[in-house]
C-alpha positions in Angstrom: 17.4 -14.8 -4.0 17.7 -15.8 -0.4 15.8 -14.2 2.2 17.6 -11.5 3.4 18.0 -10.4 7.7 15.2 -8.3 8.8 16.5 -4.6 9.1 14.4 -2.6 11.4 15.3 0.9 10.2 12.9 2.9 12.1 10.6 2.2 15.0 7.8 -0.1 13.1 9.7 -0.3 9.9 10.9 -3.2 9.0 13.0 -4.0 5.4 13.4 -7.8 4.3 12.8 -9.6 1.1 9.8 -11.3 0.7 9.5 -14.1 -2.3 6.3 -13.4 -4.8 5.0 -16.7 -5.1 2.3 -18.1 -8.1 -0.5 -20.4 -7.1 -2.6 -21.1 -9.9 -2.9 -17.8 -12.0 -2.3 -15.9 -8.9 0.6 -14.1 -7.1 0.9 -13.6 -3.7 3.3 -12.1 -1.4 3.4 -12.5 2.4 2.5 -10.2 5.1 5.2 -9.6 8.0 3.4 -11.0 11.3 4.5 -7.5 13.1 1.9 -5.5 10.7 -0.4 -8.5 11.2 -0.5 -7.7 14.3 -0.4 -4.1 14.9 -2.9 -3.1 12.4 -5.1 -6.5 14.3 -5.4 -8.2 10.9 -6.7 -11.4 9.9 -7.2 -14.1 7.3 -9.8 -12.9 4.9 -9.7 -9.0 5.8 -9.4 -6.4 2.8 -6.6 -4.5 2.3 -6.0 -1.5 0.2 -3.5 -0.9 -1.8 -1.7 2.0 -3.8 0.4 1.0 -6.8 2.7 3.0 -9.0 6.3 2.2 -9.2 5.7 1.5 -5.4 3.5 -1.1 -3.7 1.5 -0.2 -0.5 -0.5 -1.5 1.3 -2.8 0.6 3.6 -4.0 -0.3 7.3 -7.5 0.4 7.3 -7.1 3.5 9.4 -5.0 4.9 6.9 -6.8 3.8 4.2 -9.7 6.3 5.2 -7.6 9.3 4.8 -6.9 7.7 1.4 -10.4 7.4 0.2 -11.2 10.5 1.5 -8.7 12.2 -1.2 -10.1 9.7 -3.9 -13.6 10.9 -3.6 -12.9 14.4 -3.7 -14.4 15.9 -6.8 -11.3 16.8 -9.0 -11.6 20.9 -10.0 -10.5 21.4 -13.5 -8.6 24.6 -13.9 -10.1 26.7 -16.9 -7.7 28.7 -18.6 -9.1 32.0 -20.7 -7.4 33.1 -23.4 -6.0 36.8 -23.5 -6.8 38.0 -27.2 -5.8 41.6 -27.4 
């Protein structure tokens, strides 16, 4: 498939198709130089991610909020039984 015309849909949002390319056993897929830039990214930074049916990837100033929610302990609901 081509690559498609950059749609800016929102303010900062940007929609285009981006190839997935293999090197070696490994895929890749490029970064738009606009989030680059406005998240002041570079070569060899980390980046989270969350994956489901959706891929994102997290600026580091969101990604906080994100860990924040991961490393809350996780209350398990007990249920009780009515026997009468």
């Amino acid at each position: 498939m081509p690559k498609s015309p950059r749609k800016i849909v929102q303010e900062n949002v940007i929609i285009e198709t981006r190839q997935l390319l293999k090197i070696g056993r490994s895929h890749y897929i490029s970064v738009p130089k606009e989030f680059l830039e406005a998240h002041n990214l570079k070569a060899g930074d980390w980046l989270p991610i969350a994956a489901n049916h959706i891929l994102k990837i997290i600026p580091m100033s969101e990604s906080r909020k994100m860990l924040e929610i991961i490393d809350e302990p996780i209350e398990k609901e007990t249920q009780t039984e009515n026997t009468s």
